[in-house]
C-alpha positions as CSV (number, residue, x, y, z in Angstrom):
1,X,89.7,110.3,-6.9
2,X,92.0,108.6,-9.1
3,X,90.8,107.0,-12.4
4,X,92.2,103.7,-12.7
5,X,91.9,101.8,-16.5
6,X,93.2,98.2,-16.2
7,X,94.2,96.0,-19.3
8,X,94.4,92.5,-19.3
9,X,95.9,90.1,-21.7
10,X,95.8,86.4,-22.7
11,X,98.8,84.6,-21.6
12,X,99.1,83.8,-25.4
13,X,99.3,87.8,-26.6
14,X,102.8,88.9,-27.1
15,X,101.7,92.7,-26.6
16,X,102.8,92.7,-23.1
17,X,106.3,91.7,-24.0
18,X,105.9,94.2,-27.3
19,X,105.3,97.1,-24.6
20,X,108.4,96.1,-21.8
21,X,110.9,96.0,-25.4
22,X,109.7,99.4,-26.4
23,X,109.8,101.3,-23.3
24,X,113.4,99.5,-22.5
25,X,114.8,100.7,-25.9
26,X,113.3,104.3,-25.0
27,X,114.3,104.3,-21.4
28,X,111.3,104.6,-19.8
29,X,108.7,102.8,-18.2
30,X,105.7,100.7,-19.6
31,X,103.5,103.0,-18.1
32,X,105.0,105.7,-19.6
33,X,104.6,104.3,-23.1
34,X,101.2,103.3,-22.4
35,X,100.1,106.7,-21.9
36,X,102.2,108.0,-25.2
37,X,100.1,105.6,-26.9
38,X,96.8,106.8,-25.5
39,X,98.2,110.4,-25.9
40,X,99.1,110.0,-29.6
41,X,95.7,108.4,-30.4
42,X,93.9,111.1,-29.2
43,X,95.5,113.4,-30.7
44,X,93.8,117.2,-30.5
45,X,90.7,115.9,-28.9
46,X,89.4,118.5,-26.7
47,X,92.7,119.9,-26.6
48,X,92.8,123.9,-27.1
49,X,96.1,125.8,-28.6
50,X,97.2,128.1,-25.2
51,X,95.9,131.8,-26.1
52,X,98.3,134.2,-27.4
53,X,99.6,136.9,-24.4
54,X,99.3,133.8,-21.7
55,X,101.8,134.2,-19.0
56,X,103.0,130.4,-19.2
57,X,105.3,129.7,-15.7
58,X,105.9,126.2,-15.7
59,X,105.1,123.0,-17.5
60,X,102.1,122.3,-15.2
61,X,100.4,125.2,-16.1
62,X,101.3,125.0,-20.0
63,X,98.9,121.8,-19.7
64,X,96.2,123.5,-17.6
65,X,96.0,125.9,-20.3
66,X,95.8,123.4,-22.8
67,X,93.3,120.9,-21.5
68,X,95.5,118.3,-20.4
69,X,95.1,119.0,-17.2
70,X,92.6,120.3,-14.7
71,X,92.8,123.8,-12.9
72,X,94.3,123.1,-9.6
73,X,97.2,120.3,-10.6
74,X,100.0,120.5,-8.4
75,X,103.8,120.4,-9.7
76,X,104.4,117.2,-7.6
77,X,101.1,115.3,-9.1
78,X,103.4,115.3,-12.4
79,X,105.5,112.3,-13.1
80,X,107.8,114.1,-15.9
81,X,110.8,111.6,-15.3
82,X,111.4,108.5,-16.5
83,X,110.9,106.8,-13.3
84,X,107.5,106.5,-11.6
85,X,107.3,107.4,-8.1
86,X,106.1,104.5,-7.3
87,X,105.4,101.2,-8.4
88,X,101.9,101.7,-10.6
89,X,101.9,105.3,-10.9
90,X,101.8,106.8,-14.1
């Protein structure tokens, strides 16, 4: 099942609007930048380095071996453009 984190703000914050500027001026979606953000605060946690002689075939599996994702991904449950899929996905 799909994890789902939602984020609310006052009507007074001006992140929200902070977030649509960004994204525009990158080109991509406030999704997308969302989940830079959570990615670059992370950083390395719990991520491993891919082991030397590992036969690396696609981007999907460069990010099983790496911990970003779980064995068993499928190409299509990527979103690697700057569009989502649809509206809401990530």
């Amino acid at each position: 099942m799909t994890k789902v984190f939602t984020v609310s703000f006052s009507d007074n914050e001006t992140t929200p609007e902070h977030i649509e500027a960004r994204a525009a001026e990158l080109g991509i979606t406030p999704e997308m930048l969302i989940r830079r953000a959570i990615a670059a605060h992370l950083g390395e946690y719990r991520l491993q380095e891919v082991p030397p002689g590992t036969n690396v075939k696609s981007i999907t599996d460069f990010l099983m071996h790496s911990g970003v994702l779980k064995p068993g991904t499928e190409q299509d449950e990527l979103c690697l453009s700057s569009k989502s899929p649809r509206p809401g996905a990530l």
